[in-house]
C-alpha positions in Angstrom: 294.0 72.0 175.4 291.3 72.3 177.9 291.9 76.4 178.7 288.3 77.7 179.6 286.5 74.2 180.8 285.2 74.6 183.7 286.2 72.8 186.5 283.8 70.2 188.5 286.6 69.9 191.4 285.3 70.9 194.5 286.0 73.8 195.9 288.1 73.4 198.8 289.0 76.9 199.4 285.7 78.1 200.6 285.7 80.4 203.1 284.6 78.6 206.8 281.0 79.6 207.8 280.7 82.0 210.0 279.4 81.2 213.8 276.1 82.8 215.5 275.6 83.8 218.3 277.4 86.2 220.6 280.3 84.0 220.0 281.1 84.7 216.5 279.9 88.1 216.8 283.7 88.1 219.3 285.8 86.1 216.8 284.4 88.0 213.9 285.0 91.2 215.8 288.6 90.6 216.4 289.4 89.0 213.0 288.1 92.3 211.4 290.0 94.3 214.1 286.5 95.9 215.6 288.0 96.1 219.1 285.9 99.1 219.6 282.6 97.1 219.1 283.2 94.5 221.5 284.2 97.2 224.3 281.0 98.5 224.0 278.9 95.9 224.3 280.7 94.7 227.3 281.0 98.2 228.9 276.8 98.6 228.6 276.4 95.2 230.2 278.7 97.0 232.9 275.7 99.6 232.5 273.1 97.2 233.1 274.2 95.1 236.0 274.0 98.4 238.0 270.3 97.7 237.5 269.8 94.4 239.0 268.4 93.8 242.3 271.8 92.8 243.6 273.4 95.8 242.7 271.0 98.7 242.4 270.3 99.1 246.0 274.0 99.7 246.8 273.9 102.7 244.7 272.7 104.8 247.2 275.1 103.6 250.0 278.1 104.3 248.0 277.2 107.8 246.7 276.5 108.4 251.1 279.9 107.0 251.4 281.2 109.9 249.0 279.0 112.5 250.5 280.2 111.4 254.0 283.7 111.3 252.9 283.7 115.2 251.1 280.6 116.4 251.7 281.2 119.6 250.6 283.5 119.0 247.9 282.6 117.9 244.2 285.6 117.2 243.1 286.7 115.2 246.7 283.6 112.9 245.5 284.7 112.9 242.0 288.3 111.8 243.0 286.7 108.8 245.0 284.5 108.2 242.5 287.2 107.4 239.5 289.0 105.4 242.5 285.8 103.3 243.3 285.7 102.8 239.3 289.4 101.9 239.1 289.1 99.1 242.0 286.1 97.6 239.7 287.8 97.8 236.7 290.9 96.3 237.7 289.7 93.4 239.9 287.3 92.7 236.0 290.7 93.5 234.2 292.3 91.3 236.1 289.7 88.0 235.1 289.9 88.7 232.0 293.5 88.1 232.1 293.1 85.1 233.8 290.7 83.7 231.2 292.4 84.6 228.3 295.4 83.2 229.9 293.6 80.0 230.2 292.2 80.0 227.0 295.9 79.9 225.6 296.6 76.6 227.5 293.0 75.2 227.4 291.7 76.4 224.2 291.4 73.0 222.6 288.9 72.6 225.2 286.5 74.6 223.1 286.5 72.3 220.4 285.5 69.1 222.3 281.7 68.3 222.1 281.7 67.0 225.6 282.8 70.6 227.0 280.5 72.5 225.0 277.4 70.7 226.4 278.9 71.0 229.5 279.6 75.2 229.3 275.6 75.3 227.8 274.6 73.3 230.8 276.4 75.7 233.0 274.9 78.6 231.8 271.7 77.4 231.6 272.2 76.4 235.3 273.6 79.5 236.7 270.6 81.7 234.7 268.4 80.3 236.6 269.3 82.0 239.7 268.4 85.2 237.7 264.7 84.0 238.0 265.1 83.4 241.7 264.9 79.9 241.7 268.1 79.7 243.9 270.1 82.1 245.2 274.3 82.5 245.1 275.2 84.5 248.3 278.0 86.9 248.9 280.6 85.5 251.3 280.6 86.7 254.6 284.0 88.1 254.3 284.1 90.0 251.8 280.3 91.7 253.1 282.2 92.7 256.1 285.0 94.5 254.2 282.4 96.4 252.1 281.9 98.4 255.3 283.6 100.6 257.6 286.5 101.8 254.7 287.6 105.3 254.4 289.3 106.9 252.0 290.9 107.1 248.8 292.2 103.3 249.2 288.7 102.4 251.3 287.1 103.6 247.9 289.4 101.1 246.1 288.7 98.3 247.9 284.9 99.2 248.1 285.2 98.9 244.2 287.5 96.0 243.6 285.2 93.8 245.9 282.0 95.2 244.5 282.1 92.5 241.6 282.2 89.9 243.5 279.3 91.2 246.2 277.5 92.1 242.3 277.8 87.9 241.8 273.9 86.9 242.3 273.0 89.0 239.6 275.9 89.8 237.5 277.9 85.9 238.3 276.1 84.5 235.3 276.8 87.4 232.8 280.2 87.5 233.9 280.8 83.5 233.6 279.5 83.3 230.3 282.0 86.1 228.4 284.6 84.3 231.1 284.4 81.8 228.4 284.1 83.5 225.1 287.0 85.6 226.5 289.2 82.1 227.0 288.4 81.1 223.5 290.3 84.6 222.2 293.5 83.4 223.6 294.9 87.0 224.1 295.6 87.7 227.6 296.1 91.5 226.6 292.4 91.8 224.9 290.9 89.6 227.6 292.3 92.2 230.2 291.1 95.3 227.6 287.7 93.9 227.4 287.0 93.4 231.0 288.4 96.6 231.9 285.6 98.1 229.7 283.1 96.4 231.2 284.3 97.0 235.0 284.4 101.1 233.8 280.8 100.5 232.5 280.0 99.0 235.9 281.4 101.6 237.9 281.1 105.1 235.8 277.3 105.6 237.1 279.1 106.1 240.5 281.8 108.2 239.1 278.9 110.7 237.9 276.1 110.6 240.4 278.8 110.7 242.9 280.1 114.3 241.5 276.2 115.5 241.7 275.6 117.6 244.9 271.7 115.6 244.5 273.2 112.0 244.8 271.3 109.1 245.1 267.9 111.9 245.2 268.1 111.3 241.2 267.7 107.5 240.9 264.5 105.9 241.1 263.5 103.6 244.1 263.6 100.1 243.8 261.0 98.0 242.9 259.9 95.4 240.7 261.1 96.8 237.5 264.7 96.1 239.0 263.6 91.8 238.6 262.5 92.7 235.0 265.6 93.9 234.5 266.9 90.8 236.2 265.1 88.0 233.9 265.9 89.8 230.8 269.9 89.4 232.1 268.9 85.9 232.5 267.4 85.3 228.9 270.8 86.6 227.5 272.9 83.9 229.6 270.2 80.8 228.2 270.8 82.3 224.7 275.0 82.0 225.6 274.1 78.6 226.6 271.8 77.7 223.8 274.9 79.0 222.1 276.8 76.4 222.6 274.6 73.4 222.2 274.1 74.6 218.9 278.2 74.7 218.5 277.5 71.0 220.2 275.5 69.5 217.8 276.3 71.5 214.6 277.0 68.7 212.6 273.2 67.1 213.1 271.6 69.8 213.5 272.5 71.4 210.2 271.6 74.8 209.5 268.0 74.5 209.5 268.1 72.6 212.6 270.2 75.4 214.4 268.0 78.0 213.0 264.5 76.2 214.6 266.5 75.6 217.5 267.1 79.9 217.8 263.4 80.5 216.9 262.2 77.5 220.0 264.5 80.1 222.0 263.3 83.4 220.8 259.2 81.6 221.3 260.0 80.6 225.0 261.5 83.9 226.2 258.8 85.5 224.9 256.1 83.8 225.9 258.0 83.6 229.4 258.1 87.9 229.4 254.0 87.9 228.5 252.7 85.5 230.5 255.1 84.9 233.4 257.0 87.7 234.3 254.4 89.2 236.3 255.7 93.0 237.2 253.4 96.2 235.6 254.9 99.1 236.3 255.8 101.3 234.0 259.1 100.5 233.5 258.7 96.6 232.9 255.8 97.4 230.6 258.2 99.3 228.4 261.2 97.0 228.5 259.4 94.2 228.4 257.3 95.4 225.1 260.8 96.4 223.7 262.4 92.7 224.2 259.0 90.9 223.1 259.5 93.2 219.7 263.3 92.6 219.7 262.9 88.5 220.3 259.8 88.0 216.8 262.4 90.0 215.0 265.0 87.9 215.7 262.2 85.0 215.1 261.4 86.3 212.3 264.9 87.0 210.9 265.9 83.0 211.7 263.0 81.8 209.5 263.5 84.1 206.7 267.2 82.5 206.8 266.1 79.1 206.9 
């Protein structure tokens, strides 16, 4: 009898590694059920396209739109605020949707080499639009119908086009969970997810738009807003960089992969000290906190090397 000898078979009922990246932070969220944790992250980026240079300055004309609409009553501009927010979240609801839909027909997509390098290149491409190498416009169109509404349903439509006049800044962002969204395959969570991040877009107006002061409590624009703006763009290149690692996982290995996130972490950084050129007060700050955040990530990828 052989009871007790150990066995030299391999083990072929390891568990599968788990993925990086903001990626596997979304699969491993929903196979542990953290729904709530995903929401939030998406729902403060809602938070912090409201301070890119695209968006920002359109603060202060939508909260004049409320004033103008009920000047003298809070809850008139707190009614057309939630309706402004509702128009957001449902034209983000309805994306996600779409791209979870997709994801169910074209998932297999996401395992094909070819694609992955292609989706990296595409992020990579459309970040760099957040340094203002290129510029996406707004179509003329949909400008137009940003103006002139009234309303409860003028507020809606102000709101469900405002994601689209938000693309310059907030396109890239909203590409690249597009297309972690697709690989979930859950129409029902792509729609929840969005929705959180459209009510994160939109809930600043909701709440400055009940304040009798407005738009008198925001600070003016200024060149904190592009800092703001490039630190959006580092987190698209690191969704890209995301999946070139998926790409070429299998020669990279895990050492590779973790050189490859320290080359990253290096080159923002040394981007955010010695290129991004803005010194107020503001950039100085957010900049020191992403220089700290990026060595510890540095850091953290060597130790797991």
């Amino acid at each position: 009898p052989t009871v007790g000898k150990p066995s030299l078979e391999p083990n072929t009922t390891a568990q599968p590694q788990q993925e990086g990246g903001l990626a596997g932070f979304i699969r491993e969220a929903f196979r542990s059920g953290n729904w709530l944790g995903v929401a939030l992250l998406l729902a403060l980026a809602g938070l912090a396209i409201n301070l890119t240079p695209c968006v920002y300055p359109m603060v202060p004309i939508t909260l004049a739109f409320f004033a103008n609409q009920s000047s003298q009553s809070r809850l008139g501009r707190l009614q057309l605020g939630f309706f402004y927010m509702l128009g957001i979240a449902g034209t983000y609801g309805a994306l996600g949707g779409i791209a979870a839909s997709a994801g169910a027909t074209f998932g297999s997509l996401f395992e094909n080499r070819w694609f992955l390098i292609g989706l990296g290149a595409l992020m990579i491409g459309l970040a760099l639009s957040m340094f203002d190498l290129y510029e996406i416009g707004i179509p003329a169109p949909i400008g137009r119908q940003l103006k002139g509404r009234s309303g409860i349903v003028g507020a809606l439509i102000m709101g469900a086009l405002v994601g689209v006049a938000a693309a310059p800044c907030a396109g890239p962002l909203v590409v690249a969970i597009l297309a972690e969204v697709a690989r979930i395959k859950n129409p029902l969570a792509g729609i929840a997810l969005f929705i959180s991040m459209g009510v994160g877009l939109g809930l600043p107006y909701m709440v400055l738009g009940a304040l009798s002061t407005g738009s008198k409590t925001l600070p003016k624009s200024g060149a904190w807003l592009k800092t703001v703006k490039s630190l959006l763009g580092l987190v698209v290149i690191g969704l890209g960089v995301t999946y070139f690692g998926q790409a070429f996982g299998r020669e990279l290995g895990d050492i590779g992969k973790s050189w490859l996130w320290i080359s990253f972490y290096s080159a923002s950084g040394l981007y955010l000290a010695l290129f991004d050129k803005t010194s107020d007060r503001f950039s100085i700050g957010a900049k020191g906190l992403a220089l700290l955040a990026l060595g510890m990530l540095a850091g953290t990828s060597y130790q797991s090397m």
